[in-house]
C-alpha positions in Angstrom: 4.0 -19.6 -25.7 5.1 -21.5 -22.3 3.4 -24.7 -23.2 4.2 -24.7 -26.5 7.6 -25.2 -25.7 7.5 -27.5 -23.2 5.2 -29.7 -26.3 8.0 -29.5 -28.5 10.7 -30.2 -25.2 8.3 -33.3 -24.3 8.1 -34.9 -28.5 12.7 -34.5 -28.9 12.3 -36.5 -25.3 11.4 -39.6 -24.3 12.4 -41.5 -21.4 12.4 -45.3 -20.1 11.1 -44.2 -16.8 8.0 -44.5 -18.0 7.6 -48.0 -17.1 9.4 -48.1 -14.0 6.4 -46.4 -11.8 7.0 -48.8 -9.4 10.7 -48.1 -8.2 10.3 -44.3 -7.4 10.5 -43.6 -3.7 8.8 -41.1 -1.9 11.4 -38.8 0.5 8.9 -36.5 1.9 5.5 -37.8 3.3 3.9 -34.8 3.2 3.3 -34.3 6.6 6.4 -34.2 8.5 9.9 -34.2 8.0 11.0 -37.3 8.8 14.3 -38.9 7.1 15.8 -34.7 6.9 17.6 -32.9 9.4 18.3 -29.0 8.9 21.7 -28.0 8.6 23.8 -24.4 8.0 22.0 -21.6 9.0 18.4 -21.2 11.2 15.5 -20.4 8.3 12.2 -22.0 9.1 11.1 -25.0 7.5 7.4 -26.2 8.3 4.7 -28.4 6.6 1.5 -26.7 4.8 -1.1 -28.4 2.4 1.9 -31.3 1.7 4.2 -29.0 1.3 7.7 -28.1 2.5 7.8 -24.3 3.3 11.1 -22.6 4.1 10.8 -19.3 5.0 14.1 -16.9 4.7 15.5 -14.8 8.1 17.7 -12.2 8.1 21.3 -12.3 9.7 21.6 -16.1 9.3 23.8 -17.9 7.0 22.2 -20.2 3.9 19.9 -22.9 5.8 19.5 -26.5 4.1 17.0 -28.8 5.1 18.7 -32.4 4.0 18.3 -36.0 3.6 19.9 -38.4 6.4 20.2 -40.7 3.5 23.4 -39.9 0.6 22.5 -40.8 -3.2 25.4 -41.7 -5.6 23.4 -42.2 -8.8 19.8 -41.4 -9.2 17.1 -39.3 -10.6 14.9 -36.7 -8.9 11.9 -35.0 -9.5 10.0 -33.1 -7.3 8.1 -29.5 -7.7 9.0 -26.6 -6.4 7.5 -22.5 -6.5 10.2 -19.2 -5.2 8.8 -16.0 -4.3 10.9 -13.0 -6.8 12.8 -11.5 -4.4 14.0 -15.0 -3.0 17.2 -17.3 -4.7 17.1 -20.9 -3.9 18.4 -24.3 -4.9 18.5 -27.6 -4.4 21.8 -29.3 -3.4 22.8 -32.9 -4.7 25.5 -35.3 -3.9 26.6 -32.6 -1.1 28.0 -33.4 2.0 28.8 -31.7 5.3 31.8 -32.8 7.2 33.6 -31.0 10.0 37.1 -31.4 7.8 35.8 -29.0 5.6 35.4 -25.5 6.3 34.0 -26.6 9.8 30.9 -28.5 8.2 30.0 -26.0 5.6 27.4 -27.3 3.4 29.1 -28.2 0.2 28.4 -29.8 -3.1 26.1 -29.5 -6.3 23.5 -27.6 -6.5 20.1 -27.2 -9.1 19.8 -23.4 -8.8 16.2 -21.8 -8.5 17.1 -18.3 -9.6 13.7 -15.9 -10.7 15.7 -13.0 -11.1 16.0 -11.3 -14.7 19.3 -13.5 -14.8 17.0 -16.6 -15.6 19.5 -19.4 -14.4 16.9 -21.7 -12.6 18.1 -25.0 -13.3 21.5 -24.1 -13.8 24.4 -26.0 -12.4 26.0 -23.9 -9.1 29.1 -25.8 -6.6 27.7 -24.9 -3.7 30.4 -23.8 -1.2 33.4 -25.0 -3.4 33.7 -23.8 -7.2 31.0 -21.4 -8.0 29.4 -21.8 -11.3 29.7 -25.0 -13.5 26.7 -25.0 -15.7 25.4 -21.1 -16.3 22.6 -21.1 -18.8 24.1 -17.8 -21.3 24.1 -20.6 -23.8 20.9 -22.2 -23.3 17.9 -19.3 -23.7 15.1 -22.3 -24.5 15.8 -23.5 -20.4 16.3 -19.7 -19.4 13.2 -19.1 -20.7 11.3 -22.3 -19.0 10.9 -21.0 -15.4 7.3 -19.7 -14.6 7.0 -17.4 -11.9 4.9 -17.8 -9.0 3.7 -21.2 -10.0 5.0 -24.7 -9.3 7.7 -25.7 -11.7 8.7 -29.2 -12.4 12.6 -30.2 -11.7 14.7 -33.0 -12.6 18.1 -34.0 -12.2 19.6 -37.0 -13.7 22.9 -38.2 -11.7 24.6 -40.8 -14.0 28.0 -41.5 -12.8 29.8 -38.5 -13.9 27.0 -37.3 -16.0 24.7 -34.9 -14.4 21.3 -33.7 -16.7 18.8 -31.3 -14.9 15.6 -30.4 -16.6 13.1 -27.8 -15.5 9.4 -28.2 -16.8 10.5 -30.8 -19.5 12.6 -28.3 -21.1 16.7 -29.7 -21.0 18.9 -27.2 -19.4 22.4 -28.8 -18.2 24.4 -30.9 -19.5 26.9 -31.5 -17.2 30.3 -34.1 -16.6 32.3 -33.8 -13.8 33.3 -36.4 -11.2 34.6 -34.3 -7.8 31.9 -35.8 -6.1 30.0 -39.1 -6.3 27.9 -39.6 -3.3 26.0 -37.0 -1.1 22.7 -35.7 0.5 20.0 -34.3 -1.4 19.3 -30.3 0.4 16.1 -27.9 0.2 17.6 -24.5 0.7 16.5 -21.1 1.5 19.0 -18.9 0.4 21.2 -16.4 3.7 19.6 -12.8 2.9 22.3 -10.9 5.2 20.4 -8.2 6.9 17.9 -7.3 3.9 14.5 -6.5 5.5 12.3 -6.4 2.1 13.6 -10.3 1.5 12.5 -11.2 4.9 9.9 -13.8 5.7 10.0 -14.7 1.5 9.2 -18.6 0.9 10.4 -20.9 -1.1 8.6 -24.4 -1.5 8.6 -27.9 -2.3 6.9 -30.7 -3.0 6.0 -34.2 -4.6 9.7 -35.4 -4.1 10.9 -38.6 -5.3 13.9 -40.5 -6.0 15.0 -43.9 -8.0 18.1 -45.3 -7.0 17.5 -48.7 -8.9 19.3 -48.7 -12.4 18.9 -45.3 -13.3 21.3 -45.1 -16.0 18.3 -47.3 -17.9 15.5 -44.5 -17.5 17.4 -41.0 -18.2 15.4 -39.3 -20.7 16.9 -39.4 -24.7 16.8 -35.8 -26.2 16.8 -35.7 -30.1 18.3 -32.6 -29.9 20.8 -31.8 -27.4 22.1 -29.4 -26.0 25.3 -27.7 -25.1 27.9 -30.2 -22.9 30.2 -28.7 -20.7 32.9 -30.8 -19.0 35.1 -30.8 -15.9 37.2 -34.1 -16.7 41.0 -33.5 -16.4 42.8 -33.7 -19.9 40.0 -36.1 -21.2 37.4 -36.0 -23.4 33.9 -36.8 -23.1 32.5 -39.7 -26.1 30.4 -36.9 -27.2 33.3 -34.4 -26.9 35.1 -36.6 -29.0 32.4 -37.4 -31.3 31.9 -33.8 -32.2 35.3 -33.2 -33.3 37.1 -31.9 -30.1 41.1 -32.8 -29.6 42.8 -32.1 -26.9 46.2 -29.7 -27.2 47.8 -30.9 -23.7 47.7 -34.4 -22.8 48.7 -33.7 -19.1 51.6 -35.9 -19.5 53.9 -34.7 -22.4 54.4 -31.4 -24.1 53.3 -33.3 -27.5 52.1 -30.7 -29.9 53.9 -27.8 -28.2 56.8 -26.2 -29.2 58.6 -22.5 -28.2 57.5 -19.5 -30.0 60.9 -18.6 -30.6 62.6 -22.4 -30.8 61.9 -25.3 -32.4 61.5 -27.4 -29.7 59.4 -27.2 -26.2 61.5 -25.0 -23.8 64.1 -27.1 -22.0 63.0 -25.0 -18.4 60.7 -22.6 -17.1 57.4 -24.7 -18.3 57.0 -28.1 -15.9 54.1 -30.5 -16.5 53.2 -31.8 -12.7 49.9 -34.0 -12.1 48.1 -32.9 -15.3 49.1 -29.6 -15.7 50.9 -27.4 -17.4 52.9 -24.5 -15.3 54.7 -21.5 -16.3 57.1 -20.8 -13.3 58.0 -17.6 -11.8 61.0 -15.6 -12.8 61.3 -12.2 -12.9 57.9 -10.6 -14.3 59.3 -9.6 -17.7 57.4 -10.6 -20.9 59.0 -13.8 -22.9 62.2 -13.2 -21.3 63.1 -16.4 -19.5 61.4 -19.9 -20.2 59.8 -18.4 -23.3 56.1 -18.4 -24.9 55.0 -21.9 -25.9 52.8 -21.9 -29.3 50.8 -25.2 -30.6 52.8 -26.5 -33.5 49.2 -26.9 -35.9 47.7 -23.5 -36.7 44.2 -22.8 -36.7 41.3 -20.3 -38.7 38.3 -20.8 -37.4 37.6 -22.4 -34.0 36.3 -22.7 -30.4 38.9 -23.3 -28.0 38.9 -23.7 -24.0 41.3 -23.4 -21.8 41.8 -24.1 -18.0 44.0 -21.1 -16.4 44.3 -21.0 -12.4 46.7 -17.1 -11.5 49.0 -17.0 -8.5 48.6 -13.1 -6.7 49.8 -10.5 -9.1 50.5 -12.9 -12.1 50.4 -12.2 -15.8 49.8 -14.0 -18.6 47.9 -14.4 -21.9 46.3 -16.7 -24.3 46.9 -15.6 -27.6 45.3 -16.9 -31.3 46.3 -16.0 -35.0 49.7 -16.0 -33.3 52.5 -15.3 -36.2 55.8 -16.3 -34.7 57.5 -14.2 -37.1 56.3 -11.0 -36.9 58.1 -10.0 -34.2 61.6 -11.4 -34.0 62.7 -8.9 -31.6 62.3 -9.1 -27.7 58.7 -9.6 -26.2 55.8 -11.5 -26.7 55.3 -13.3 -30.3 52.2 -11.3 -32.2 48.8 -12.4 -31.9 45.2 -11.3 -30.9 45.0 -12.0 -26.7 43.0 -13.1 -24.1 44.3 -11.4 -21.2 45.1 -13.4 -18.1 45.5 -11.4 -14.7 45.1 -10.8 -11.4 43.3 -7.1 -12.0 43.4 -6.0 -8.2 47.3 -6.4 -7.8 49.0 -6.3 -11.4 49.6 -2.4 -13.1 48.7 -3.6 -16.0 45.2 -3.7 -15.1 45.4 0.0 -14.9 47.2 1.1 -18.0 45.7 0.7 -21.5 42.2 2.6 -22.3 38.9 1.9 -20.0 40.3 -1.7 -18.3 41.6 -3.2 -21.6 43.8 -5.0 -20.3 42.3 -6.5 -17.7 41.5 -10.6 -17.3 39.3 -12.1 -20.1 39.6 -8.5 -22.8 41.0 -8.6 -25.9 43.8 -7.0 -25.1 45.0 -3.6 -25.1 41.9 -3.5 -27.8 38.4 -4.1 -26.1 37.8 -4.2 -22.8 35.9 -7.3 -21.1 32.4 -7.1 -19.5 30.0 -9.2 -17.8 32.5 -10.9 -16.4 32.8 -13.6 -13.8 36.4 -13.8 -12.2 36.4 -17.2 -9.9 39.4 -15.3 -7.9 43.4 -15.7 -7.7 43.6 -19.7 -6.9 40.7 -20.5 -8.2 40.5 -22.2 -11.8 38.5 -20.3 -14.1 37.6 -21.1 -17.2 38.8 -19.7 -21.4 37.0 -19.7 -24.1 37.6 -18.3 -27.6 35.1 -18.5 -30.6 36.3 -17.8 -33.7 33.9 -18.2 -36.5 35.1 -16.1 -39.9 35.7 -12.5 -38.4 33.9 -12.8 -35.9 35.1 -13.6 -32.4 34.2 -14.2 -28.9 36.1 -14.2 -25.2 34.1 -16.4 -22.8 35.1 -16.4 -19.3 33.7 -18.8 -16.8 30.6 -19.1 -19.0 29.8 -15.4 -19.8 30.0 -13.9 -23.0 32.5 -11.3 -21.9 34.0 -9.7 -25.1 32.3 -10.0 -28.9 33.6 -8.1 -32.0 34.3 -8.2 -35.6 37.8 -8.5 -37.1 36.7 -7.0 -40.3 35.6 -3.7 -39.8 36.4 0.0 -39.6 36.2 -0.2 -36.0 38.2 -2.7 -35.8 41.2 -1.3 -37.5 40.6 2.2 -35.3 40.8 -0.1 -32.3 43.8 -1.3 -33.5 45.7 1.9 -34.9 45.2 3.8 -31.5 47.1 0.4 -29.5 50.2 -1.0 -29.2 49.6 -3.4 -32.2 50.2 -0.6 -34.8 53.2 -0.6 -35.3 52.4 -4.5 -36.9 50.9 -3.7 -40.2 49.9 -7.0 -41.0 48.0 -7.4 -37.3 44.6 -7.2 -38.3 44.7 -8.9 -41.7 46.0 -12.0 -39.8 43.3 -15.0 -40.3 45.1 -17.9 -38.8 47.8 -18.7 -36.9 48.9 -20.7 -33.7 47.6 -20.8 -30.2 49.8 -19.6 -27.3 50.7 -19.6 -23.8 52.6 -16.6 -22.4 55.6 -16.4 -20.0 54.9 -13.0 -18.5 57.5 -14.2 -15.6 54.6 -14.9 -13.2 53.2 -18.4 -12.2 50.4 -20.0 -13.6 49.0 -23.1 -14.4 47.2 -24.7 -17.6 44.7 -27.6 -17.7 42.0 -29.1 -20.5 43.4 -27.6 -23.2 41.0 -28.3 -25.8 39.7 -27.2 -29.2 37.5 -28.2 -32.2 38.3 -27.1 -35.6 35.4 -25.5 -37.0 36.7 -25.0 -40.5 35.7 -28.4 -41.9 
């Protein structure tokens, strides 16, 4: 089944590198390690049958064996076998300096993951942001790893664009420009004091690089695949092609307006070097600067959303908001994707079985699956809405999925604090807002694409 799809990955692909043989350079010799130098942590790295072997220890911290030489753009190919019980990667444009974090090793990184999570080839920030490329939405590339065999990688570095491919099968699709320049990194993976992983290998070979005009020999895909981004109130060509518009420019509060007024709040919200902050106040709900709500509504959609909490903070992004259902004091009405810092807010504790903790439906369905980046971290929104059915995303994970028209539905809804709303769950459209809970937070890449055509 395998090599049928990597026959139908190879025929939607083609690449110009085809004829550029010649300009590929060889970074390992195969019999020594000239041209790397370890760095991090003390796993053993040692040459067998042209290979490089790095072997994982216990008590010692992740171990990288890298390239004296930094890459800006390139592509690289090499091969590379894990045993199960072992996670790997292999770091790109990374760089170790003793400003940061006393020379951590930091940077992008192709992940090698067997475990049942399936995420090899995946897009990981080593040391820095966590996860930028999970594979949840790509199950052809999840399922293109082959265990205990040598697997064929490539990554594509293009300016800001960064491709990786994994036994010809596309897997990321990735735009982000933190870093442009770095060392390319072999690791073997810190195992803490976890006897049954010790002495596990992970191996490489067959590595090569081209450096010359890259951009001309990146492999076309007929059919691509999912494009996430990381550019600052931008969009992408593609982005743009496909229908995607941003909400916040990160200058002006264009498009914005308070869910209460008809103009954008005169205080409380500031816009400072691309984004968009609700200030402090005093931790009441609407009660100062106000909510702010898009002034287009929407139906059916998939919208993201950039969110970064300060400690203890509140807040909410809410869809299908009607601004006037409730006329009252509060929040304006609308289904909500909670925002919070779970460890230090009540709220994270009231409600039924965590439902109103960060990325549920709030007061309604609990989130799981999740992946929280932290309190000062940004993480990552996103909310499908195709007819009735909906999904929460939160930093790439499908963490909440349901159906607005159903008996469950309407239980969910009678037994919360919606009830009292009787036109809550018949609501198909509305606006998109940003809550003032009367904690700080900010707001970034606001963007959405209108799916009812």
């Amino acid at each position: 089944m395998k090599k049928i799809l990597y026959l139908i990955a190879a025929l939607v692909c083609t690449s110009g590198a085809m004829q550029a043989q010649s300009q590929w350079v060889e970074l390992f010799n195969g019999k020594d390690l000239k041209g790397w130098e370890k760095r991090g942590g003390t796993a053993d790295y040692k040459i067998v049958d042209g290979a490089i072997i790095g072997t994982s220890k216990t008590n010692t911290p992740n171990t990288f064996m890298c390239t004296e030489k930094m890459y800006g753009d390139f592509i690289l190919e090499l091969e590379m076998k894990v045993d199960d019980r072992l996670n790997s990667g292999i770091q790109f444009r990374s760089n170790s300096n003793k400003a940061y974090r006393d020379g951590r090793v930091h940077g992008y990184q192709f992940e090698i993951d067997p475990s049942p999570r399936a995420w090899t080839a995946g897009v990981y920030d080593e040391a820095r942001r966590g996860w930028l490329y999970p594979l949840d939405r790509n199950p052809e590339a999840k399922a293109a790893f082959m265990n205990n065999q040598w697997n064929k990688v490539r990554i594509e570095a293009v300016g800001p664009n960064i491709r990786t491919y994994l036994n010809g099968v596309p897997c990321a699709d990735l735009v982000d420009d933190l870093t442009e320049k770095g060392f390319i990194g072999l690791q073997v993976h810190g195992i803490g004091n976890n006897k049954d992983k010790e002495n596990t290998t992970v191996a490489w070979r067959n590595i090569r690089i081209l450096t010359e005009n890259p951009e001309f020999h990146t492999i076309k895909c007929t059919k691509p695949i999912t494009q996430i981004s990381y550019l600052t109130n931008q969009l992408t060509k593609r982005e743009a092609a496909e229908g995607w518009k941003l909400l916040f420019d990160g200058k002006t509060s264009n498009g914005w307006r308070g869910a209460k007024i008809a103009e954008f709040p005169k205080s409380g919200w500031v816009i400072e070097d691309g984004i968009l902050k609700i200030l402090k106040s005093d931790g009441k709900e609407s009660a100062n600067a106000g909510d702010i709500v898009t002034v287009d509504q929407y139906a059916e959609f998939e919208l993201e959303v950039d969110f970064k909490i300060t400690p203890g903070a509140n807040s909410g992004i809410k869809y299908f908001v009607n601004c006037d259902l409730n006329k009252g004091a509060g929040s304006a009405i609308g289904c909500e994707f909670q925002i919070l810092d779970d460890k230090l807010h009540p709220d994270a504790k009231l409600g039924v079985n965590g439902n109103r903790t960060v990325g549920s439906l709030y007061d309604l369905i609990t989130a799981k699956n999740k992946r929280f980046n932290g309190v000062g971290a940004w993480n990552r929104a996103r909310i499908v809405v195709k007819g009735t059915h909906i999904e929460h995303w939160l930093n790439g994970q499908k963490c909440v999925e349901y159906d607005k028209d159903c008996d469950m539905f309407d239980a969910l809804v009678a037994y919360s604090k919606y009830r009292k709303w009787k036109d809550f769950a018949a609501m198909e459209y509305g606006n998109i807002l940003l809550q003032d809970h009367g904690d700080e937070v900010w707001y970034k890449n606001v963007k959405l694409k209108n799916l009812r055509k």
